[in-house]
C-alpha positions, 0 to 999 in steps of 0.5 A, a space after each residue: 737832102 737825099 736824090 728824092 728830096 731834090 727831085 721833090 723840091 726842084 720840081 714843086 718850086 718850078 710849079 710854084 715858080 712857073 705859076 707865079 711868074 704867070 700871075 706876076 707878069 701881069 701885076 706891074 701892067 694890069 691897070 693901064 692894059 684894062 683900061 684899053 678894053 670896053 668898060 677900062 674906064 670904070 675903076 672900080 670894074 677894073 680893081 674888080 678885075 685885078 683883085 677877084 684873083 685873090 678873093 677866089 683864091 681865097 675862098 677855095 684854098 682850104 677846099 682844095 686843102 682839104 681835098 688833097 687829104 682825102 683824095 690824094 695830092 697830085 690828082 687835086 693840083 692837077 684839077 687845079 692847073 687845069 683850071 687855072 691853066 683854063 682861066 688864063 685862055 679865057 682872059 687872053 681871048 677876053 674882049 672887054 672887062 666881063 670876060 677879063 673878070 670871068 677869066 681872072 676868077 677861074 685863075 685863082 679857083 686853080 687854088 693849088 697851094 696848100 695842096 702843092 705845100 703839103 705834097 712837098 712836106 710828105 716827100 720831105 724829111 723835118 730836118 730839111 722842110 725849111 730847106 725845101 720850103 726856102 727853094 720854094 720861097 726863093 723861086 717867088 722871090 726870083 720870079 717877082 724880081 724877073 716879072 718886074 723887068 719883063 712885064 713892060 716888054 712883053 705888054 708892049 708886044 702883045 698887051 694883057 692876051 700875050 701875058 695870059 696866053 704865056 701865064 696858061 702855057 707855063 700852067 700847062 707845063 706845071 702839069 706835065 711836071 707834077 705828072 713825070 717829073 715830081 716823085 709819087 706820093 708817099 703810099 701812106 699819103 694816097 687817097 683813102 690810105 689812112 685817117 683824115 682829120 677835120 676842119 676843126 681839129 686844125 682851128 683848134 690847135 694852138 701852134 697852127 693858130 699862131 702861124 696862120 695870124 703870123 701869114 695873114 700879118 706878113 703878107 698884109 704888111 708887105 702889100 701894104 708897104 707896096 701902096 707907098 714905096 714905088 711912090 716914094 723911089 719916085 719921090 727920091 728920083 728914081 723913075 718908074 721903070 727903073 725901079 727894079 734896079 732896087 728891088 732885083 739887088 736887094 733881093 737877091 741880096 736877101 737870099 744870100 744871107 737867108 742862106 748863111 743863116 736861117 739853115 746852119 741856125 736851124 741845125 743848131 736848134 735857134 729856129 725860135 729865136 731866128 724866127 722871133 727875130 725876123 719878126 722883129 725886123 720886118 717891125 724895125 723896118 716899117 719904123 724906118 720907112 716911117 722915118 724916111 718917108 719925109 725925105 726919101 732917097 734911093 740909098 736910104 730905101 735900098 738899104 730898108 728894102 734889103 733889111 725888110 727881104 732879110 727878115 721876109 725870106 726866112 719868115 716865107 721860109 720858115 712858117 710853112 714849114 713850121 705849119 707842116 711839122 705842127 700839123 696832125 699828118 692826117 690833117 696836113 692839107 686842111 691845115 696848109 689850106 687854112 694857111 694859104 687862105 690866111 695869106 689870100 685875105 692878107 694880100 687883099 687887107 694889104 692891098 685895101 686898107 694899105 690904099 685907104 691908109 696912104 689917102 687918109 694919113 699918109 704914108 708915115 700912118 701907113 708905116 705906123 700901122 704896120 709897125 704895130 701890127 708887126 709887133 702884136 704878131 711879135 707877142 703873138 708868136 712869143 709863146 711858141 715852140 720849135 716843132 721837134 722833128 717827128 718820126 719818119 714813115 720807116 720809123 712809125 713801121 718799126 715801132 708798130 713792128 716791134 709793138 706787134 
């Protein structure tokens, strides 16, 4: 990476880490912390609360996408901070579940990622987009393990109002990030300095299709594996708050080999074969887990969990920076923002169908389910490509020159 493409990455990982942090501190304490406020005892207000995150989030991503590529990256992410940054004020003053609700949906209408994913694209070169989108993933993965031990402390100091207080601090430092710290934009990526593509221009493309299945696929199996697997490690005898002695290890772990493979494979030219095979994985796993499920033991779910954060790493590391490198660069924010919102309503599938499948057929059903539908994606995604590295902007003035 150059000195300008370690700027770029280091700072927009930090944004995305800071803001997730925020949302992941909340997760492992939210149910039993709402249930203190008037109305907590209605479940279904409570799921409400929790999940309108995503629904808006959801609805907003592709907007905000699209936004960026009209009217430039940064001024878009830094509306969207603010009104995450706004929404987590709201729900740390909240004194019962209606605001808490009101709250949680302006936090995910600060719907910044595909506009945060393609600003890291323009300032990255194709050869190293993987590279860049890994220290991105990498921080999420840190910042979910590091979430998993704060939480239960910083709840037991000040409850639900000090995690949403913290949440819109570390959102209002991610503005003065992306203000002083994260490169210009590319001249060429500014708003109103060159063509823009359509909503449907990026529907209709074949290689961005195939990926945004591939999100909505990932990531409704990862949730829905997390209906089921802390049930389990207490089932094998590990206690609820130790839980984390498995998940930190393992991915951390996970990053090390991501590391030692999918970068020096990539140069090489297998990142077709890498990414087919990580598919693959996450697949293999959800059999195991399937085999496990009856007789869990720490040991055998540890070793699962490092297999399944092997294949998920490359897999968060590689998609997007596929989506950026397949999309039409005029149309890149709409087509991340048609990624994010894939991967919005694959948490929320995960999450919803991942719970009726562990009433109705147990956790093995569940497996099984998402051993198919991991495999469908297999044969979905079999018919791709490595996208080739496209030209930088030195390049495209070059040959214009020498065209004139």
């Amino acid at each position: 990476m150059t000195p300008l493409e370690r700027r770029a990455s280091g700072s927009l990982s930090l944004v995305f880490a800071a803001r997730m942090l925020g949302l992941f501190l909340v997760l492992p304490v939210f149910a039993l912390e709402a249930a203190r406020y008037p109305g907590g005892q209605d479940a279904a207000l409570v799921g409400l609360a929790m999940g309108i995150y995503g629904l808006t989030q959801g609805l907003l991503q592709i907007p905000f996408g699209m936004a960026s590529d009209r009217f430039g990256r940064k001024r878009v992410i830094l509306i969207g901070l603010a009104v995450f940054a706004g929404g987590s004020f709201v729900a740390a003053v909240a004194d019962n579940l209606l605001w808490l609700i009101v709250g949680r949906s302006l936090q995910g209408a600060g719907a910044v990622s595909a506009a945060v994913t393609a600003l890291l694209a323009d300032q990255t070169r194709d050869e190293v987009r993987t590279k860049a989108m890994a220290m991105v993933g990498a921080s999420i993965g840190l910042m979910f393990a590091l979430s998993l031990v704060a939480a239960p402390v910083l709840a037991g100091v000040g409850g639900l109002p000090i995690l949403f207080a913290i949440t819109g601090v570390l959102a209002m430092a991610c503005m003065g990030i992306v203000t002083w710290w994260t490169p210009p934009e590319p001249a060429e990526h500014k708003a109103d300095a060159r063509p823009r593509g359509g909503l449907r221009e990026v529907l209709r493309h074949p290689g961005l299709l195939r990926l945004d299945v591939g999100v909505f696929v990932l990531h409704a199996v990862q949730l829905a594996m997390w209906v089921a697997i802390p049930a389990l490690l207490v089932q094998a005898g590990l206690e609820k708050d130790r839980h984390w002695t498995v998940y930190l290890p393992t991915v951390l772990g996970s990053f090390a080999v991501m590391g030692l493979t999918l970068f020096p494979l990539e140069r090489r030219g297998y990142l077709r074969a890498v990414f087919l095979a990580s598919i693959g994985l996450v697949g293999v796993v959800q059999v195991a887990l399937a085999l496990v499920a009856d007789r869990p033991s720490i040991a055998a779910l540890a070793a699962v969990l490092f297999v399944f954060f092997c294949g998920f790493n490359v897999l968060e590391a590689s998609q997007p920076s596929m989506a950026s490198r397949v999309a039409p660069p005029h149309a890149r924010g709409a087509a991340l923002g048609v990624y994010n919102t894939l991967q919005s309503l694959g948490f929320f599938a995960g999450g919803a169908v991942g719970g009726w499948l562990t009433k109705h057929v147990g956790a093995q059903g569940l497996f099984a389910v998402c051993a198919g539908l991991t495999f469908l994606w297999l044969v979905i995604a079999w018919p791709m490509a490595a996208p080739g590295r496209s030209p930088s902007p030195e390049e495209v003035l070059a040959d214009e020159a020498q065209a004139t």
